[in-house]
C-alpha positions as CSV (number, residue, x, y, z in Angstrom):
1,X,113.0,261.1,282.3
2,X,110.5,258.4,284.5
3,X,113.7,257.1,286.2
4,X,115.2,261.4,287.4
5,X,111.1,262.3,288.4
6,X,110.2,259.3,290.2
7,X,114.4,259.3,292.0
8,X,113.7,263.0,292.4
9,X,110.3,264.0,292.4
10,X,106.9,261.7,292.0
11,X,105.8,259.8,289.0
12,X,102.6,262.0,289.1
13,X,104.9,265.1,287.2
14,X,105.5,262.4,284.6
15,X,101.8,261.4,284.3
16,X,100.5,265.3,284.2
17,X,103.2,266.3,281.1
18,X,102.2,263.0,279.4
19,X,98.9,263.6,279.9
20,X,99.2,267.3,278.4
21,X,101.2,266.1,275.2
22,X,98.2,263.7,274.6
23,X,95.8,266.7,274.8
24,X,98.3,268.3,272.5
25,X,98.4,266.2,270.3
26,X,95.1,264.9,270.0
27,X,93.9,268.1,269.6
28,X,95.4,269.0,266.2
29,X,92.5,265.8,264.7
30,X,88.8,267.6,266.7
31,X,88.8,270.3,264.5
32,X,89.8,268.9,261.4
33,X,87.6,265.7,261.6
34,X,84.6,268.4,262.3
35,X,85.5,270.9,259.0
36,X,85.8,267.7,256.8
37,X,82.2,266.3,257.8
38,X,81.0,270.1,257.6
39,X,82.3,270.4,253.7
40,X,81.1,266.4,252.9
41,X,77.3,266.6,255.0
42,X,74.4,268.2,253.6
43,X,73.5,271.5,255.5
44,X,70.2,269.5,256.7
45,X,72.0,266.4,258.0
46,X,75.2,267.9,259.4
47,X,74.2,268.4,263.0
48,X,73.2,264.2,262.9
49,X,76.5,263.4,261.0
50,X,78.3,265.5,263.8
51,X,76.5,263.7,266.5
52,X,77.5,260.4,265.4
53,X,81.0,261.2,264.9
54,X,81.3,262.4,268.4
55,X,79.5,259.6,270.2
56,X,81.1,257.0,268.3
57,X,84.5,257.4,270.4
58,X,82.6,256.8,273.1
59,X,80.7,253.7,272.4
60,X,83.7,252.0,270.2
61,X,86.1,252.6,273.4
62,X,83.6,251.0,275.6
63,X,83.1,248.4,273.1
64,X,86.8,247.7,272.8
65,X,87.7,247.2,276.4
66,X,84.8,244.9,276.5
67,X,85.9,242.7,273.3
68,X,89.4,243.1,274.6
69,X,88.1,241.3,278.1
70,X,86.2,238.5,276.3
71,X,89.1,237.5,274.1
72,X,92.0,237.8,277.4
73,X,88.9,235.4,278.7
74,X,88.6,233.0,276.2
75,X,91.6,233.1,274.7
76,X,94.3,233.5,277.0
77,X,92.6,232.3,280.2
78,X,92.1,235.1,282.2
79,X,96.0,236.4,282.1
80,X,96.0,240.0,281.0
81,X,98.9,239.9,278.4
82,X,96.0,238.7,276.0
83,X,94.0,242.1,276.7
84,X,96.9,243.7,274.7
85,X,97.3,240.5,272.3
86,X,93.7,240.2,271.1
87,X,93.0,243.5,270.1
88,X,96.2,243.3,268.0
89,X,95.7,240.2,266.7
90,X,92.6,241.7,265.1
91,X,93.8,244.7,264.3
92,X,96.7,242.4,262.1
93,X,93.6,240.9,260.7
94,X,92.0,243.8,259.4
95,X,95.1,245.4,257.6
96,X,96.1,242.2,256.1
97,X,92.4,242.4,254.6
98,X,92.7,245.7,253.7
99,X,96.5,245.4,251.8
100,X,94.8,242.4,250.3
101,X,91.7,243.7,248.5
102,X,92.6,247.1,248.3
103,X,92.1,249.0,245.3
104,X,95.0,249.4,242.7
């Protein structure tokens, strides 16, 4: 499908339906994340839960390009390849700790 829109047409048509099956997508998890902390939070505390919740995506995305950057840095000497390593790496790291002391 890249290859007929960018012989054809532009790459930006590829980019713009992309983008809209993300929104799609994505947009199945807002409401349901929001109902379960409305049935878990007291009434009192919900509107702080809620706020958390949505500014955490926030800050851990600007958090992760900036731990991504320090380990394509330190590890990997700059090259970029090790922005996409790093946070893998560590992601590797964290299930193998979670399979490993998981409850049976």
């Amino acid at each position: 499908m890249g290859f007929v829109l960018s012989y054809f047409g532009s790459v930006m048509g590829l980019l713009i339906v992309l983008w809209g099956l993300n929104g799609v997508f994505q947009s199945v998890g807002g409401p349901a994340s929001y109902s379960t902390i409305s049935r878990w939070a007291p009434r009192t505390k919900r509107g702080r839960y809620l706020g958390f919740w949505n500014t955490s995506h926030n800050i851990g995305g600007a958090i992760a390009g900036g731990v991504a950057l320090w380990g394509a840095n330190v590890f990997f000497h700059g090259n970029v390849i090790g922005m996409f390593i790093f946070p893998s790496v560590i992601a590797l790291l964290i299930w193998y700790r979670n399979i490993i002391y998981r409850k049976r």
